[in-house]
C-alpha angles and dihedrals in degrees: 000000000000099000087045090060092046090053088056098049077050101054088038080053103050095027082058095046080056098056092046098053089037090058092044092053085042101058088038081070099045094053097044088050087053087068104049125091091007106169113254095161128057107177112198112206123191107016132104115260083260102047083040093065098047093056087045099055089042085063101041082102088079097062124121091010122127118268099227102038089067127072135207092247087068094044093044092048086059098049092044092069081068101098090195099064127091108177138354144170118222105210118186104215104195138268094012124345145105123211113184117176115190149185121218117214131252114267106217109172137346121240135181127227130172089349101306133114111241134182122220116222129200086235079080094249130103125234130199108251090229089074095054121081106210127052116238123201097226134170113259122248114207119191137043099285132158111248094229088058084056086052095048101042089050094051092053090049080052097056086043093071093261129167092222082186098068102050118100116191136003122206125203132208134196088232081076097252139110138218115207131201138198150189087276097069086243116142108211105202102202124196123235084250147038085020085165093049092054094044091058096057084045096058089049092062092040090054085045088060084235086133118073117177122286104030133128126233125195121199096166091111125080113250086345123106113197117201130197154164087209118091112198 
């Protein structure tokens, strides 16, 4: 019995000693292969110098990592907080670059809140204008509106047969309704509801040359056009 009990402090012993070395081994490897293939290199394709660096100084944070400890689900949360993006595809080029090719968004209109210049972007965010390189003559948006009520708004005055180009400013209002102007000088009062229905009647007046510059024409009311010099 008591050389039976010795045999077994032996194999715990040496079964012990095995799982040391093995996790120090172990852990060597880990660490080594920490330090392999860490990226040195993120290329940026699609953006202006200045929106370039911006992106570029967001994802220093993936430097000297390793390539393939890091997914694209990191890389694309980080880019994502970029409001002036639309879409994008994340590449690992081995053994330590980046490429990033990306889409910036359309720009449809510009807005102010609190005192800042924003631009509105069919991706349905706003970015400061300060972010952005170039400089975009844009319709401008009053009120405090929500961006995807723009969107929406714009894509129903698409499908309407309108020219989105040659409107110059849109008004809000909290009753849930928009006024439009164009080029033309012409101020279009939509309703809250049955905005296509109104436009309709709108366009046939448009095609039967009833409409001149300049005018105002009121839609608020159900099955009832108002027109008028007067602009209020």
């Amino acid at each position: 019995m008591m050389l039976q009990s010795i045999s077994k402090k032996k194999i715990y012993f040496y079964l012990l000693l095995l799982l040391l070395l093995s996790s120090t081994f172990n852990f060597n490897i880990i660490s080594k292969f920490k330090n392999l293939n860490l990226i040195s290199n993120i290329n940026i394709v699609g953006l202006s110098e200045k929106e370039k660096n911006i992106l570029e100084k967001n994802l220093e944070i993936f430097l000297n990592k390793n390539i393939f400890l890091i997914s694209r689900e990191e890389v694309k949360k980080i880019i994502n907080k970029n409001t002036f993006l639309d879409n994008y595809n994340v590449a690992k080029i081995l053994p330590s670059k980046l490429l990033i090719s990306i889409n910036k968004t359309e720009f449809i209109g510009n807005t102010i809140l609190d005192g800042k210049n924003f631009y509105i972007g069919k991706n349905g965010k706003l970015t400061e204008m300060f972010l952005v390189e170039k400089e975009y003559n844009l319709p401008q948006v009053f009120g405090n509106f929500q961006v995807n009520e723009f969107l929406k708004l714009q894509n129903i005055l698409n499908v309407n047969g309108f020219n989105l180009d040659k409107i110059n400013k849109y008004y809000y209002y909290k009753s849930n309704r928009w006024d439009i102007e164009n080029n033309d000088n012409i101020i279009l009062k939509l309703p809250s509801n049955d905005i296509e229905k109104s436009l309709k009647s709108y366009r046939y007046l448009l095609e039967k040359k009833y409409i001149e510059p300049g005018q105002l024409i009121d839609l608020r009311v159900k099955n009832k056009i108002i027109l008028t010099n007067e602009k209020k």
